[in-house]
N, C-alpha and C positions, 0 to 999 in steps of 0.2 A: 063182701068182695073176696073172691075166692083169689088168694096166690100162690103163683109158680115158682118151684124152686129149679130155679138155674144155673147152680153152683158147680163148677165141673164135678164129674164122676169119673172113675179111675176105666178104662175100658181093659176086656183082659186081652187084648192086641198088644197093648203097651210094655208089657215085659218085653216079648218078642222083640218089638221093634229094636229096643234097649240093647236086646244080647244080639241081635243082626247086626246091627250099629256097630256092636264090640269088636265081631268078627271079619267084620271088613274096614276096619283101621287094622288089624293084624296084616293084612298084604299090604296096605298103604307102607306102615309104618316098616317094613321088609324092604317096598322098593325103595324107601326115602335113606333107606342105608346103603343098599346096593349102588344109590346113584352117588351120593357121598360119597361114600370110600370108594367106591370104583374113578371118582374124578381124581382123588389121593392117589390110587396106584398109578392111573393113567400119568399125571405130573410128576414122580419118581421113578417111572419106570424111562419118560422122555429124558430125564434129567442125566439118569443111567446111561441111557443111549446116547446121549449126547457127551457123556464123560470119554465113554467106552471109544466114540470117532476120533475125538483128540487125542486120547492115547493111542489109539493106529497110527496115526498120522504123523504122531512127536514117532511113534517109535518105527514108523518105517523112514523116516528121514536119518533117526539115529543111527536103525542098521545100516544104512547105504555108507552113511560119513564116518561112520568109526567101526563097522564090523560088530558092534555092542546088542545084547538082544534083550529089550527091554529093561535096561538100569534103572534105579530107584528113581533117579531126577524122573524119569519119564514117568512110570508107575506112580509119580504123583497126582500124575492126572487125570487120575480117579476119583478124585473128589471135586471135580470142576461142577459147578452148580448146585453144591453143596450135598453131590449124591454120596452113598455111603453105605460099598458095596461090599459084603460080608467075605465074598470069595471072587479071586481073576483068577486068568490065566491068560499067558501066551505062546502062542506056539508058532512058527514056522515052518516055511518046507523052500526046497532049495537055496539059493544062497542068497549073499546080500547085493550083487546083479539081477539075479533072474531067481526070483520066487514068491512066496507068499508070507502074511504074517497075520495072524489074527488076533485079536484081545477079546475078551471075551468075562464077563463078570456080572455077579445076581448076588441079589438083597429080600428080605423081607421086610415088605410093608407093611405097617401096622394096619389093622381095623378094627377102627373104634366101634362102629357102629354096629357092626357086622359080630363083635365079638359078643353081641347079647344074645347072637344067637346060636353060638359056639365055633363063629371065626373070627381066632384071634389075627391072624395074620395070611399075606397072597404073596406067593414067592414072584418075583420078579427077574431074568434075562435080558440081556442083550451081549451082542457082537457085531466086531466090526472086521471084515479083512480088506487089504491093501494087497496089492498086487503092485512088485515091482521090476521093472525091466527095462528094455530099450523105448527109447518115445515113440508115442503111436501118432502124438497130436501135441503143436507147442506153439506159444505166444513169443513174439519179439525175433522171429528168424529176419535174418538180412537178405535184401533183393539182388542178391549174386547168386544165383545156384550153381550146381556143379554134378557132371554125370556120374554117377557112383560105378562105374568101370572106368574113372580115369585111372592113370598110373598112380597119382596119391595117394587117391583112394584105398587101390588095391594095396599096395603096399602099407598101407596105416591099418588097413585091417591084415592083413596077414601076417604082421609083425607081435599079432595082441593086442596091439593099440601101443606099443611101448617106442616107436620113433622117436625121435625127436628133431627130424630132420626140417629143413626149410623148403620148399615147395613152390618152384614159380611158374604160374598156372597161366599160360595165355587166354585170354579171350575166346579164342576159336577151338580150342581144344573142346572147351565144355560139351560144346553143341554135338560136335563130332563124333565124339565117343559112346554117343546115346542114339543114332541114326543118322545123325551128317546132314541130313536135309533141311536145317532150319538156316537156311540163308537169309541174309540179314539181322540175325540174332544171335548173340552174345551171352547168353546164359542169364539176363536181366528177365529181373523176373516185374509182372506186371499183377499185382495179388487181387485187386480189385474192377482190373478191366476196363479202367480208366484212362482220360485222357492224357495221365503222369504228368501234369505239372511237375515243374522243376524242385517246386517248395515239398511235393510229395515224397518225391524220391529221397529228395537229403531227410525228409523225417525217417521214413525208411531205414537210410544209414545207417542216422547218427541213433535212432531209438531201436528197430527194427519194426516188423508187422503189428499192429496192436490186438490183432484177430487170430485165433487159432486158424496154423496151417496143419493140416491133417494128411496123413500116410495116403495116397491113393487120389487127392485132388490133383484136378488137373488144373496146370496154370499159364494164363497166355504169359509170351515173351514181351519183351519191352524191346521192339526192334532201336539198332544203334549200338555204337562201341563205349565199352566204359570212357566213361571224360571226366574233367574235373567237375565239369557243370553241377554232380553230384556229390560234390565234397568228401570221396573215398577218402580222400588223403588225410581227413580230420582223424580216421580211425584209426590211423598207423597205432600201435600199441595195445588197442583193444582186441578184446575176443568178442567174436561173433559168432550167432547158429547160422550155419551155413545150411541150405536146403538141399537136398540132393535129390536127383531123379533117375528113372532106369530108362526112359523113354523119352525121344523127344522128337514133334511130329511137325509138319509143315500144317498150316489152316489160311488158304490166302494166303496174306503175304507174311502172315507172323508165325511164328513156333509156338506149341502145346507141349508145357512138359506137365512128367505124370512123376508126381511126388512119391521118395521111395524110402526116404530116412531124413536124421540129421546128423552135423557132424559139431563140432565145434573147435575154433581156431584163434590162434592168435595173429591177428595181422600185422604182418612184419616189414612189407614195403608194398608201392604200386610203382606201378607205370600207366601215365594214364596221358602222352602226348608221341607222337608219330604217329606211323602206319597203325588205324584199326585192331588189324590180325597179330598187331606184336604188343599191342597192351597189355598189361598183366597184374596177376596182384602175386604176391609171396606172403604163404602161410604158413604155419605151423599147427598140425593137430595136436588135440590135447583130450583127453578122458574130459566126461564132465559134469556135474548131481544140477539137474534141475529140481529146487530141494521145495516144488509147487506143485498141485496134483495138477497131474496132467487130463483130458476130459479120455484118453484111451492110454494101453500102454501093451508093447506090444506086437504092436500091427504092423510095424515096420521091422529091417532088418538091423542089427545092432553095428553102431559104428562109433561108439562107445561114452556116446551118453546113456544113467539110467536115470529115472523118474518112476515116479509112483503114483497110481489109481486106488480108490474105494472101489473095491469091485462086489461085493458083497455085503449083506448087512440080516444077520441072524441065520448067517447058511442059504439066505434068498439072492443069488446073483449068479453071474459066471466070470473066473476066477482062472 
């Protein structure tokens, strides 16, 4: 009986195969670094940037409130999220009304994996700028608007904002001074075009709008004279954003105003029983830091609140 030997035999493929093998784990083992360390930079470089927003943000609040540019309190928050950034800086231009302020700071991240094959390290940036100025767009304004060519007005801005006078503003003046023709309305303002229940109004008041009112919206009237119905009189004492418009238009039978700033006041008395046309409120202006970004800034003309916007982020924005 004749037998076969069928023991493997070595084929001469099989080097080959071997060293082809070798050479295509060498790109495997490339990308499996690239994608590694590239997840480490991308997570320290976020970490950065996200340092880098908060310290805009502390320190353009700081500038507005104390004229201070970047103090250490602030520049501590550079290390929020544990980032840990070799070199900042910050810079400004115009003032602390009206200008800009950027932070700006870079790190090297390490690579481990990457350094087998002669990188050790991937520099990393980020910036943030703030923009700050007049409000372009603001949360909590109260349903009283007011024409911004009234006499208060005028006078509170042409003063520098520096009056301190008391101010008592009829009802019917609002309307007038912005085109005259909204008869039947009182400078009430109606934010969401609704049917103003009474319970709306007084949240209104006593909280103000919960929605950003923006420079350039147009807002129906709440036909009617102020009354107590809306519980002004709880506010005697507080400050309020008062809205202000340049235009105000008849539509039907209700007024259209066109939103043109804000102001902010301290409310000092009302009048809110007799004749309609002699109702009133008495106010006081005042400067004033809405110390929350605002979503624009800006866009409107200053009447002497400022706020501050991200308007920027790595030089990518406008500013």
């Amino acid at each position: 009986m004749t037998t076969r030997d069928i023991s493997p035999r070595n084929s001469p493929n099989d080097g080959s195969i071997i060293a082809l093998t070798a050479i295509m784990l060498v790109p495997l083992v490339i990308g499996l670094a690239i994608v590694v360390d590239s997840g480490r930079v991308w997570a320290e470089r976020a970490a950065l940037q996200n340092s880098v927003e908060v310290t805009a943000a502390s320190a353009a609040s700081t500038w507005i409130r104390t004229n201070t540019v970047c103090p250490s309190s602030v520049l501590a928050y550079l290390t929020t999220d544990d980032a840990t950034p070799t070199t900042h800086s910050c810079v400004t231009t115009g003032s602390s009304r009206a200008g800009t302020i950027t932070v700006s700071a870079s790190d090297a991240s390490p690579l481990f994996f990457s350094s087998l094959f002669g990188r050790s390290s991937s520099n990393i940036n980020a910036s943030t700028t703030v923009e700050i100025g007049s409000a372009g767009s603001l949360v909590g304004v109260w349903p009283v608007g007011l024409c911004e060519r009234h006499p208060s007005i005028v006078a509170w801005r042409d003063s520098g904002f520096s009056l301190t006078t008391d101010y008592t503003i009829t009802a019917r003046t609002g309307p007038q001074d912005c085109g005259g023709g909204a008869g039947g309305n009182w400078g009430m303002l109606d934010f969401n075009g609704g049917s103003n229940p009474t319970s709306e109004m007084i949240e209104w008041v006593q909280n103000g709008y919960s929605e950003a009112l923006d420079v350039g919206d147009i807002v129906p009237g709440n036909p009617g004279a102020l009354s107590n119905s809306a519980r002004i009189d709880t506010m005697i004492g507080e400050r309020v954003l008062i809205a202000l418009y340049d235009q105000a238009t008849v539509s039907g039978s209700n007024a259209n105003f066109r939103i043109s700033g804000f102001a902010r006041a301290l409310l000092v008395g009302v009048r809110l029983t007799g004749a309609a046309a002699s109702r009133s409120l008495t106010v006081r202006f005042e400067t004033g830091i809405i110390d929350r970004p605002s979503s624009s800034v800006g866009d409107g003309s200053n009447f002497g609140i400022t706020t501050w916007a991200i308007c920027a982020y790595d030089n990518k924005g406008v500013c």
